[in-house]
C-alpha positions in Angstrom: -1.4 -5.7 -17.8 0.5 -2.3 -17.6 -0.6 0.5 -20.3 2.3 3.1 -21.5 2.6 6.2 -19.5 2.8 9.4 -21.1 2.3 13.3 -20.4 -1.1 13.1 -22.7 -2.6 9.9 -20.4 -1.4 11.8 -17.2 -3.2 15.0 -18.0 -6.8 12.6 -17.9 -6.2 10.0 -16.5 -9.0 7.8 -14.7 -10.2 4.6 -13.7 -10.9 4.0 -17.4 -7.6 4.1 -18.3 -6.2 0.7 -16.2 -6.6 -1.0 -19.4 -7.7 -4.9 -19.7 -7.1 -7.0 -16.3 -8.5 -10.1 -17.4 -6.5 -12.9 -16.7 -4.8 -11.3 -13.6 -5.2 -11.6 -10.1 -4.7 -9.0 -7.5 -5.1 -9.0 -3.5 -5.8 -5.7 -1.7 -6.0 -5.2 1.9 -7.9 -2.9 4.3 -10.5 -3.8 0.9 -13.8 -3.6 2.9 -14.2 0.3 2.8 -12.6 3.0 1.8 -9.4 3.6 -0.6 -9.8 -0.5 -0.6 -13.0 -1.0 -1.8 -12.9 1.8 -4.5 -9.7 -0.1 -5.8 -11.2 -3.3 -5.8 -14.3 -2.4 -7.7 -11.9 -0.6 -10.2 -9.8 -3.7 -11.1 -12.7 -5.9 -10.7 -14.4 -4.1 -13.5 -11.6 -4.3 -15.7 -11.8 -8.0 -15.4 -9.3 -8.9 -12.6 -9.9 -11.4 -10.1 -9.9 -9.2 -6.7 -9.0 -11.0 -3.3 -10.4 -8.7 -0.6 -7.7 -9.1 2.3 -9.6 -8.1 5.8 -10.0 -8.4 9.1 -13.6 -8.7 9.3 -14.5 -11.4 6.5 -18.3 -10.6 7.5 -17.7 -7.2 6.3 -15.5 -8.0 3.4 -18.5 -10.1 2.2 -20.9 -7.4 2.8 -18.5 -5.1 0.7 -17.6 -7.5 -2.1 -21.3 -7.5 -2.4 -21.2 -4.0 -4.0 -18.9 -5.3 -6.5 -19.3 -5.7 -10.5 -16.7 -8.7 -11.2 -14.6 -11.7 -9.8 -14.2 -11.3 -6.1 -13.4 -13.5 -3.5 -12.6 -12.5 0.5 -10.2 -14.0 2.9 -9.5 -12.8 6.4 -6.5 -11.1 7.0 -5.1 -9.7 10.4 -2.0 -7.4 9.7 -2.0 -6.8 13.2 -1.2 -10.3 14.1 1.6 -11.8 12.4 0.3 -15.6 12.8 -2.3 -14.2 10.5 -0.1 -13.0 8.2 1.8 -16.3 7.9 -1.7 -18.0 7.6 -2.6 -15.9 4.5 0.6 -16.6 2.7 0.7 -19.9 3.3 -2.7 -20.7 2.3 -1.8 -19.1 -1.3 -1.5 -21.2 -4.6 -0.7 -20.2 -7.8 0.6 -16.5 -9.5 -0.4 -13.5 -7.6 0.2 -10.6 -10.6 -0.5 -7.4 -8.0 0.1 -6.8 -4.0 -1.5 -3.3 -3.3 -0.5 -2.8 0.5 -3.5 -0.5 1.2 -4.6 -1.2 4.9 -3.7 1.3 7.3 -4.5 3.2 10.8 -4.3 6.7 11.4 -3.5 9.2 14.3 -5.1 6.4 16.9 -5.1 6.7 20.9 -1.6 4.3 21.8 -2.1 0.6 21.2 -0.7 -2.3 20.3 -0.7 -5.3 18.4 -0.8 -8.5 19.1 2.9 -9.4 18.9 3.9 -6.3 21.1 4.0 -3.9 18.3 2.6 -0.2 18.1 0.1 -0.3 16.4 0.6 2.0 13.5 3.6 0.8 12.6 3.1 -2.7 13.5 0.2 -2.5 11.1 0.8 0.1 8.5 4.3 -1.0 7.8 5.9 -4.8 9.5 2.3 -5.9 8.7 2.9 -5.4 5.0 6.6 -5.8 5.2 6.1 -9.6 6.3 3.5 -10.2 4.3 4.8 -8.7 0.9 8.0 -10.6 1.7 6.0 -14.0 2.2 4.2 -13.5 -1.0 7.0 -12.5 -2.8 7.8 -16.1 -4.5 3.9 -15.9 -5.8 4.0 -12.2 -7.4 4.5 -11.8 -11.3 4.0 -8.1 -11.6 4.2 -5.5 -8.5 4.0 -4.8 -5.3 2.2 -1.3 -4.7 2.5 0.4 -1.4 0.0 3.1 0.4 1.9 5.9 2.0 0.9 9.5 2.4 1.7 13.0 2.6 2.1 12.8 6.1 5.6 11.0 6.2 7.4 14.7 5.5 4.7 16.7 7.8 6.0 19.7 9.9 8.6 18.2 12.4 10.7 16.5 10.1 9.2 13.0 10.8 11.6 9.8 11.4 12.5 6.8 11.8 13.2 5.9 15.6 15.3 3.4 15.2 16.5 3.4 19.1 12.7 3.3 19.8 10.5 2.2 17.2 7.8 1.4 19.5 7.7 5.0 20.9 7.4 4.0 24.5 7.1 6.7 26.6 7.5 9.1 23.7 4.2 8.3 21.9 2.3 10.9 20.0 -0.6 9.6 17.6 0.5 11.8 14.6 4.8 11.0 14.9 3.8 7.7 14.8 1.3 7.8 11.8 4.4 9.4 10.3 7.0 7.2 11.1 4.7 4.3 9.2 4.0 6.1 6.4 8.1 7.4 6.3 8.4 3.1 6.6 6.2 2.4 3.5 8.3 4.3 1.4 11.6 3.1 2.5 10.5 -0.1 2.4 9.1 0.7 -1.2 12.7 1.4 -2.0 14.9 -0.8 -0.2 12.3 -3.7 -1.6 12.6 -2.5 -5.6 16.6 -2.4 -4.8 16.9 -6.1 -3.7 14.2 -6.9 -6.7 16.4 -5.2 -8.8 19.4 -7.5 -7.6 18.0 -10.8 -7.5 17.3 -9.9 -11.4 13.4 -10.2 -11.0 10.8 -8.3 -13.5 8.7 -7.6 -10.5 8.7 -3.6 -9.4 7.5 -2.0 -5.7 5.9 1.4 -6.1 4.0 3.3 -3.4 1.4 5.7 -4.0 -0.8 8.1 -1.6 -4.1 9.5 -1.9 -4.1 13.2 -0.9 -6.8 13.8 1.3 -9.2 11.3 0.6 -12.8 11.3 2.8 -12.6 7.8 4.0 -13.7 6.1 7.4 -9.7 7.1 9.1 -10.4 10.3 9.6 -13.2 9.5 12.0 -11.1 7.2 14.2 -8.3 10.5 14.9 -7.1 10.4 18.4 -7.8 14.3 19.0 -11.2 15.7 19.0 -10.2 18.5 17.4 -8.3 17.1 14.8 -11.7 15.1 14.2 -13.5 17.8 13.9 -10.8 20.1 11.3 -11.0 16.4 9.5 -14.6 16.5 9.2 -14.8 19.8 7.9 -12.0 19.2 5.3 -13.4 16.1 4.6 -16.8 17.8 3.2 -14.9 21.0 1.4 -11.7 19.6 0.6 -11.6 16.2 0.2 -11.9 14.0 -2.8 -14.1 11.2 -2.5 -13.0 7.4 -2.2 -12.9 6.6 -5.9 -11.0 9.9 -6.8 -8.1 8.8 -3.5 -7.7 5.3 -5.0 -6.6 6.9 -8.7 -2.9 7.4 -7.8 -2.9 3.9 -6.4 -4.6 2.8 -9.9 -2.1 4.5 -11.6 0.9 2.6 -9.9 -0.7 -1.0 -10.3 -1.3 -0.8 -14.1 0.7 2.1 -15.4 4.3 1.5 -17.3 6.4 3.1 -14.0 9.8 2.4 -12.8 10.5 0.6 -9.9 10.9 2.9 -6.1 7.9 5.3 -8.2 6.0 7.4 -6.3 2.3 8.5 -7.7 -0.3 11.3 -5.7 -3.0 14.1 -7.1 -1.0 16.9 -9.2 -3.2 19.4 -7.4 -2.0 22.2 -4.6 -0.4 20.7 -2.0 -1.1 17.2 -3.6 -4.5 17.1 -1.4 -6.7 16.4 -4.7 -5.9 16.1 -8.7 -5.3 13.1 -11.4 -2.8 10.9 -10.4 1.3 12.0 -11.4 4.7 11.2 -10.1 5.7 13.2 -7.0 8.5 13.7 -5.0 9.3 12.4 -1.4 11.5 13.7 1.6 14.7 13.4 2.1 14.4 11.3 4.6 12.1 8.9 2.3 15.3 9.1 -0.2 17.6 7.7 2.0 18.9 4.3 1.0 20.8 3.8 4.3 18.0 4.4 6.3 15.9 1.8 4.2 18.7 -0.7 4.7 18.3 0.0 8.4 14.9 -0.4 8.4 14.8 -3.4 6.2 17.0 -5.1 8.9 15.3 -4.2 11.6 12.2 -5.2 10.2 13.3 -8.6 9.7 14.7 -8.8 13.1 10.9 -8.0 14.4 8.8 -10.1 12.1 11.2 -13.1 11.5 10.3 -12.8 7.8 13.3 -12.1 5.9 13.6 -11.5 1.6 13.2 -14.6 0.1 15.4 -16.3 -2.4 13.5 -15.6 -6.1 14.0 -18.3 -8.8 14.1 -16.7 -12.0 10.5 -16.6 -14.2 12.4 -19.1 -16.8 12.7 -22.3 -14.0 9.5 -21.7 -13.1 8.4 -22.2 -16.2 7.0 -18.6 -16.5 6.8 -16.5 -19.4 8.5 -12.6 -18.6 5.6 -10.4 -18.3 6.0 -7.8 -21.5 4.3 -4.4 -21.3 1.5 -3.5 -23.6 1.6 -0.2 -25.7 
């Protein structure tokens, strides 16, 4: 259930202030460590029913051990796109809250198993396919993690003539070039929400610098090591990174918002709306991207019967 936003709640805003989940069901993926587990344990304590979406279910279990509340885990590949049709298809019922969460970052060149790079096979036609698949399922949102890196020095992109990056690969242009995809997605998706008339609203959200296990797995050694060190003096811990994703789950936003730390150089901070590049504005580029996207996956925007033939009541916001 959403809570009013207002200046006041903004200024202190916290975990505590999700308001009542009971009665609603979310899925998170990359939920074993992390920005995940931190925003599981938050909505499962709220009252939610939390379906851990991971890789390694053995390690999901492990982590959904550490949790207060309803919890359940199911494996989840996002670098494998028969995975992601296995998920979807296996789900019944509403699904109130999508929080696209799993990521890589700044890894040596790989890719997935369809032929993908990995980062953006992972970070953004992973989620793409998936949130499209779920789509006739979800009642409330669809909350997407980008981050500050999609407008870093060296005005990141889409490559549209090479989205793969073969034989132009760098580990950091292509960690931006997926984050630069989550929010273009996050807007092209709330447009064609918008159109088919449906309640349900895409948001994205990113952390700041948030300590978590991605830092470790960094390409360079020396970026490592700068990571480590800003990791112990300047990072927030996990709990404090998965606030502005909190925030865009439960909080009375628009559709296409975008929530990070209020802090200097949005690195730290309660959660606020923030601004995004140009290039993350674009709606011709998320058009572009949108098409292309279903082009790789073969998942395409499903056709939404209203909440009425369903026999659903319209969700209402609580004040």
């Amino acid at each position: 259930m959403a809570t009013k936003h207002s200046a006041d709640q903004n200024s202190k805003w916290n975990a505590g202030g999700i308001g009542d989940q009971r009665g609603r069901t979310a899925v998170v993926t990359g939920a074993n460590s992390g920005l995940g587990i931190a925003t599981v344990d938050a909505l499962a304590r709220a009252g939610a029913h939390v379906v851990l979406a991971v890789r390694d279910p053995g390690r999901g279990e492990a982590a959904a051990r550490t949790v207060n509340g309803s919890v359940e885990v199911r494996r989840l590949d996002l670098a494998d796109l028969a995975s992601v049709r296995e998920f979807a298809a296996s789900w019944r019922g509403d699904l109130d809250l999508l929080i696209n969460n799993a990521g890589v970052m700044n890894i040596p060149e790989a890719t997935t198993k369809d032929g993908f790079e990995m980062q953006f096979g992972t970070n953004h036609l992973g989620h793409f396919a998936l949130t499209n698949l779920l789509l006739p399922h979800l009642t409330d949102r669809v909350v997407t993690v980008s981050s500050g890196a999609h407008k870093m020095p060296g005005t990141p992109r889409i490559h549209f003539e090479n989205l793969n990056l073969t034989g132009e690969y760098s580990p950091v242009a292509a960690y931006s070039q997926s984050k630069l995809a989550n929010l273009l997605f996050t807007l092209e998706l709330q447009s064609r929400l918008a159109a088919a008339g449906s309640s349900v609203r895409a948001l994205a959200a990113h952390p700041g610098w948030a300590a978590t296990g991605l830092q470790g797995r960094d390409a360079s050694v020396l970026r490592r090591t700068l990571m480590a060190v800003g990791n112990r003096f300047i990072a927030q811990d996990n709990k404090a990174g998965a606030l502005p994703t909190l925030y865009a789950a439960t909080q009375d936003l628009p559709g296409a918002s975008y929530v990070g730390p209020d802090g200097l150089g949005e690195m730290r901070g309660t959660p606020t709306l923030v601004g995004r590049s140009a290039a993350a504005s674009d709606p011709v580029s998320a058009v572009r991207l949108w098409a292309a996207s279903e082009e790789l996956t073969g998942v395409t925007f499903p056709r939404l019967e209203s909440e009425q033939s369903q026999g659903r009541t319209p969700q209402t916001i609580s004040v």
